[in-house]
TORNUFI-897777 format. One record per residue (C-alpha): residue number from 1; residue in one letter; chain; x, y, z. Coordinates in nm, 3 decimals, m for minus. Last residue first. Example, Ala and Ser with C-alpha at 12.3 -4.5 7.8 and 13.67 -1.06 7.14 Angstrom:
# TORNUFI-897777
+-----+-----+-------+---------+---------+---------+
|   n | res | chain |       x |       y |       z |
+-----+-----+-------+---------+---------+---------+
|   2 |   S |     A |   1.367 |  m0.106 |   0.714 |
|   1 |   A |     A |   1.230 |  m0.450 |   0.780 |
+-----+-----+-------+---------+---------+---------+
***
This chain:
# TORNUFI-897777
+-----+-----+-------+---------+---------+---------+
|   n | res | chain |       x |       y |       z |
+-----+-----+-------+---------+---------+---------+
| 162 |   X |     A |   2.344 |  m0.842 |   1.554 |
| 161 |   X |     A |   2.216 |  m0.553 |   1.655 |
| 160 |   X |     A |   1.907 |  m0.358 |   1.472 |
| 159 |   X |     A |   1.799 |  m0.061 |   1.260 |
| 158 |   X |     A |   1.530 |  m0.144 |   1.046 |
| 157 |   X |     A |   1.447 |   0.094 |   0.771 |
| 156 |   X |     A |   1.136 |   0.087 |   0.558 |
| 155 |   X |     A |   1.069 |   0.269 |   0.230 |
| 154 |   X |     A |   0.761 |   0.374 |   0.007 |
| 153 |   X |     A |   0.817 |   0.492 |  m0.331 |
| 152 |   X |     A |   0.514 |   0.626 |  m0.513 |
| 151 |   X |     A |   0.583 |   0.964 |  m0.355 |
| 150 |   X |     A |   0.876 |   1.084 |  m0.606 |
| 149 |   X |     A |   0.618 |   0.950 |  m0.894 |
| 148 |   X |     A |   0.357 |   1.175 |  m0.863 |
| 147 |   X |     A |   0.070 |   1.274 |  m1.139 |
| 146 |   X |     A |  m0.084 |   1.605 |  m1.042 |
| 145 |   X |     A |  m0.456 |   1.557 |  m0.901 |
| 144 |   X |     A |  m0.463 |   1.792 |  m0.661 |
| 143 |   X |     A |  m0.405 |   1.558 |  m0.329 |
| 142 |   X |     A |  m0.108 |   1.400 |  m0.542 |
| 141 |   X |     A |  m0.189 |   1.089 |  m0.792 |
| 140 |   X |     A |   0.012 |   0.805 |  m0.887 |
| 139 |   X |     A |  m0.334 |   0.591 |  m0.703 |
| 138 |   X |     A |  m0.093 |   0.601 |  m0.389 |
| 137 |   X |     A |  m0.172 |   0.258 |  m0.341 |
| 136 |   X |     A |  m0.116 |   0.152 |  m0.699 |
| 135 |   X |     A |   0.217 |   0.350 |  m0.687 |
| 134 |   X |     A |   0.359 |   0.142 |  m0.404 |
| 133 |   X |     A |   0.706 |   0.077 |  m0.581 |
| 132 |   X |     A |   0.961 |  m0.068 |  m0.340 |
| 131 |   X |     A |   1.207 |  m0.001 |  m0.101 |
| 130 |   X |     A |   1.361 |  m0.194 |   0.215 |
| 129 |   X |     A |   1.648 |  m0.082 |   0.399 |
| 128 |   X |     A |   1.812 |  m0.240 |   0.661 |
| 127 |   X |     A |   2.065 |  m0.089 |   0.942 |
| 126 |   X |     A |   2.331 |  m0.307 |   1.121 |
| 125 |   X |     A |   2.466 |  m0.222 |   1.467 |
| 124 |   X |     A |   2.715 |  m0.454 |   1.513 |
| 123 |   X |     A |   3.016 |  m0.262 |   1.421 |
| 122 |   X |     A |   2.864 |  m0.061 |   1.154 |
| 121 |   X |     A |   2.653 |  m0.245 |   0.912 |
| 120 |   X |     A |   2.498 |  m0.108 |   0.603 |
| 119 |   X |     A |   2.230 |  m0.330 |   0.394 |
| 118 |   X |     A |   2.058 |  m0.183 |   0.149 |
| 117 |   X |     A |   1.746 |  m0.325 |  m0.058 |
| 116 |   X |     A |   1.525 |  m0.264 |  m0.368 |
| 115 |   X |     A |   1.205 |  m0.351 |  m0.544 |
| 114 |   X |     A |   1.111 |  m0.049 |  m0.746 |
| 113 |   X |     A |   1.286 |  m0.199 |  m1.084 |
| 112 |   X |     A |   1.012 |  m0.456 |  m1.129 |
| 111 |   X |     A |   0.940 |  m0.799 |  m0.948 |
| 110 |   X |     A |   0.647 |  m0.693 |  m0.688 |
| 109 |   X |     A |   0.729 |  m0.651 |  m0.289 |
| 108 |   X |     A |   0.657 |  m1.025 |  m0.245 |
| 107 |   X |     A |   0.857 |  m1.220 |  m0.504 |
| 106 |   X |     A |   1.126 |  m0.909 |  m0.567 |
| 105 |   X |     A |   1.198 |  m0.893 |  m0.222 |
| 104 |   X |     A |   1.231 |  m1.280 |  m0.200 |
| 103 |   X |     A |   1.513 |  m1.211 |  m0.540 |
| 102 |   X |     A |   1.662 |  m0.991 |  m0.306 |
| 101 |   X |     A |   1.662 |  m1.185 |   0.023 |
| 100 |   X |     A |   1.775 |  m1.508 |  m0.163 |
|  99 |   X |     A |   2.022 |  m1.332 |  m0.346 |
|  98 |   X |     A |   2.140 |  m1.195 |   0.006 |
|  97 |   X |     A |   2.174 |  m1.479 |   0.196 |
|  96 |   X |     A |   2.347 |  m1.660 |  m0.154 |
|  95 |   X |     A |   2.619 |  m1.390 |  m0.124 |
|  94 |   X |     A |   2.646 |  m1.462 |   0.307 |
|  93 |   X |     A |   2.677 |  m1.850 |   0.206 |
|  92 |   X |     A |   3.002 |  m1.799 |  m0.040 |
|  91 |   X |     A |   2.881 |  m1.782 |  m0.393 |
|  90 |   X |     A |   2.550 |  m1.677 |  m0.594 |
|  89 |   X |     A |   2.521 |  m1.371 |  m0.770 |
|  88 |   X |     A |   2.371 |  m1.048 |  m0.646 |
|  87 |   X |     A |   2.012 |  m1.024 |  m0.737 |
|  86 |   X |     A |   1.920 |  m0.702 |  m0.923 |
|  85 |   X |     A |   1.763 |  m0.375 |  m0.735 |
|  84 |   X |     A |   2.026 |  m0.318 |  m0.512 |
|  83 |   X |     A |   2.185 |  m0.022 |  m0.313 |
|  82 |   X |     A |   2.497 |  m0.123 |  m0.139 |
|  81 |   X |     A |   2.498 |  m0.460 |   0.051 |
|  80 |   X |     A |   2.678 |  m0.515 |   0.365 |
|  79 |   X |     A |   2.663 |  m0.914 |   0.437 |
|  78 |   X |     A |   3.038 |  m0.955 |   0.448 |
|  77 |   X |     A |   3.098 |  m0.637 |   0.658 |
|  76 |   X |     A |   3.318 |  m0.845 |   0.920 |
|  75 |   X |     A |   3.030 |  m0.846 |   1.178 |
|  74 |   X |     A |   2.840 |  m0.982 |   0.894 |
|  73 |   X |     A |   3.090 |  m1.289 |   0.845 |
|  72 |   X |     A |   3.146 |  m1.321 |   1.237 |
|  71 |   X |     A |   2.708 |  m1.365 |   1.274 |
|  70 |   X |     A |   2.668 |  m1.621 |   1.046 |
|  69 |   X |     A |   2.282 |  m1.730 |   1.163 |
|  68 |   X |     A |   2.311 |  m1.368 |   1.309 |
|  67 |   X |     A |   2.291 |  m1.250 |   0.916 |
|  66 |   X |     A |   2.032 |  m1.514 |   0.844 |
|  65 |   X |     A |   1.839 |  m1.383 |   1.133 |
|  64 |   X |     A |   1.885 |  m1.033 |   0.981 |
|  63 |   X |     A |   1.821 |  m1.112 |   0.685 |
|  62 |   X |     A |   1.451 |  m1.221 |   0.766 |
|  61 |   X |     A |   1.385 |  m0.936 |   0.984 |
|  60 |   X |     A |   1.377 |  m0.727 |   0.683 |
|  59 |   X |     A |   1.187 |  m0.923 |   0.463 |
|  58 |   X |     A |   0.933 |  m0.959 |   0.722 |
|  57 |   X |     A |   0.936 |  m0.560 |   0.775 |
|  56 |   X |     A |   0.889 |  m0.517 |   0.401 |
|  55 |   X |     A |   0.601 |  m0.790 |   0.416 |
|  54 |   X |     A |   0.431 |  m0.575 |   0.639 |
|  53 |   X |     A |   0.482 |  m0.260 |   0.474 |
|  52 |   X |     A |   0.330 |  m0.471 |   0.108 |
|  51 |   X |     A |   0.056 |  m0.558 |   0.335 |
|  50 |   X |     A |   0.014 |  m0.175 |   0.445 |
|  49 |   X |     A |  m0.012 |  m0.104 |   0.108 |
|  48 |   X |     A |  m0.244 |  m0.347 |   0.002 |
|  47 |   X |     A |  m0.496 |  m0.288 |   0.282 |
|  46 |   X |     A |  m0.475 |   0.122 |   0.136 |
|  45 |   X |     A |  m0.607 |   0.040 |  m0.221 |
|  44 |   X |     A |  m0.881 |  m0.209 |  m0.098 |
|  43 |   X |     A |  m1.004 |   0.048 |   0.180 |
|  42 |   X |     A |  m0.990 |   0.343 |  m0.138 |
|  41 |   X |     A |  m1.180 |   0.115 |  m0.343 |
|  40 |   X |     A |  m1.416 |   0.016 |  m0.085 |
|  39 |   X |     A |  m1.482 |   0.421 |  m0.006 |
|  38 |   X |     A |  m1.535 |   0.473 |  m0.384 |
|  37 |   X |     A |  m1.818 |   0.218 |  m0.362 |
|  36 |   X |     A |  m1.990 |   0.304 |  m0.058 |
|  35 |   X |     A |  m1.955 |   0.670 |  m0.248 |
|  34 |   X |     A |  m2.156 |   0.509 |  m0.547 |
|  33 |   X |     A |  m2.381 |   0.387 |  m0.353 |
|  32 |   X |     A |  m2.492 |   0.693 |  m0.173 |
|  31 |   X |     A |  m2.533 |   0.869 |  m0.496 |
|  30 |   X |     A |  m2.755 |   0.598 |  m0.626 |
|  29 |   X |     A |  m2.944 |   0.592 |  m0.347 |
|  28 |   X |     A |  m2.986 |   0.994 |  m0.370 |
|  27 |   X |     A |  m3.120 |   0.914 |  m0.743 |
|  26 |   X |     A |  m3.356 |   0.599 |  m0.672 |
|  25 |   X |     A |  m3.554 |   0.821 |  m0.399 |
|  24 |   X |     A |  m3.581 |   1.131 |  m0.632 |
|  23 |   X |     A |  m3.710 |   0.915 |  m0.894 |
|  22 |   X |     A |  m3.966 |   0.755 |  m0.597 |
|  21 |   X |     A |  m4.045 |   1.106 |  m0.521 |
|  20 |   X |     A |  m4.134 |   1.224 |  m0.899 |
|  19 |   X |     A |  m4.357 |   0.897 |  m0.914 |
|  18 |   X |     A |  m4.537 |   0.947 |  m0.622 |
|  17 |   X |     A |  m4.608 |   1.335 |  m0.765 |
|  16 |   X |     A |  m4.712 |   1.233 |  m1.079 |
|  15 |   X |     A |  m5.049 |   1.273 |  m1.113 |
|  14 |   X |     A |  m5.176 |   1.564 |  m0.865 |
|  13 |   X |     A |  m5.402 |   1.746 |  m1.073 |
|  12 |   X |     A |  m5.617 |   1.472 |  m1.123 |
|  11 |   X |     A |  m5.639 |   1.383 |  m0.745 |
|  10 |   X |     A |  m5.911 |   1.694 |  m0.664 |
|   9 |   X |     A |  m5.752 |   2.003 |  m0.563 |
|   8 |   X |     A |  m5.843 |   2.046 |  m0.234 |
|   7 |   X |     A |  m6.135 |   2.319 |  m0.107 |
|   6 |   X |     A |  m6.149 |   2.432 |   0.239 |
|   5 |   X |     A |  m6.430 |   2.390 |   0.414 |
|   4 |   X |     A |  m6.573 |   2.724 |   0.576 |
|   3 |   X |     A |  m6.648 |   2.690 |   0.911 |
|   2 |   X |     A |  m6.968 |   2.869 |   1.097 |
|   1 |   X |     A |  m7.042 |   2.926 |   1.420 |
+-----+-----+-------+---------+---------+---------+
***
């Protein structure tokens, strides 16, 4: 029996090859990277926002002890508030409750227009509402890419008893 070897280019006309894969290599880790990198971003960009919800929820629960702390006042409608942005000046102890709570929203939720509260009490069932500006989570973009500012505002209501 007879087998016919089969030829191989010799090495000189393969120069370049190794050096073609590592390029290859270094571009799909590159690629990879940079999606690590948008992924941190977007992990960075949500962790905010659900810190600024959890301070929103603090802020909330914080007026409401202070409204229990004085308990006939706000069952009197001394502690409702109508839509606020701006501290509410100083005065009897349920007015400096609430510039304390606005001007803590403002310290925590960001100090700019977006940093708002309501308080509406009926009977003893009081509701709170906490807004603010969350535009850096949202990126102030919508899924295509149209700038949003509707969106941007993020709100939390507590309905409670006093």
């Amino acid at each position: 029996m007879y087998t016919q070897l089969k030829s191989y280019p010799s090495r000189r006309f393969q120069r370049g090859v190794g050096l073609i894969e590592v390029m290859i290599s270094v571009l799909i880790l590159g690629i990879g990277l940079l999606g690590v990198a948008a992924m941190q971003a977007t992990a960075l960009r949500n962790n905010q926002s659900a810190l600024e919800r959890t301070q929103a929820t603090i802020q909330s629960y914080s007026i409401l002890d202070a409204m229990r702390a004085n308990r006939n006042i706000a069952l009197g409608g001394g502690y409702n508030l109508a839509r606020t942005c701006a501290a509410p000046g100083a005065g009897t102890l349920a007015q400096n409750d609430l510039r304390r709570w606005i001007s803590s929203l403002k310290t925590t939720l960001g100090d700019n227009d977006g940093s708002c509260g309501t308080i509406a009490c009926n009977g003893d069932t009081c509701t709170i509402t906490v807004e603010w500006d969350d535009s850096r989570a949202a990126d102030g973009l919508d899924a295509q890419g149209a700038e949003v500012n509707a969106a941007d505002r993020h709100i939390v209501n507590t309905v409670a008893r006093l």
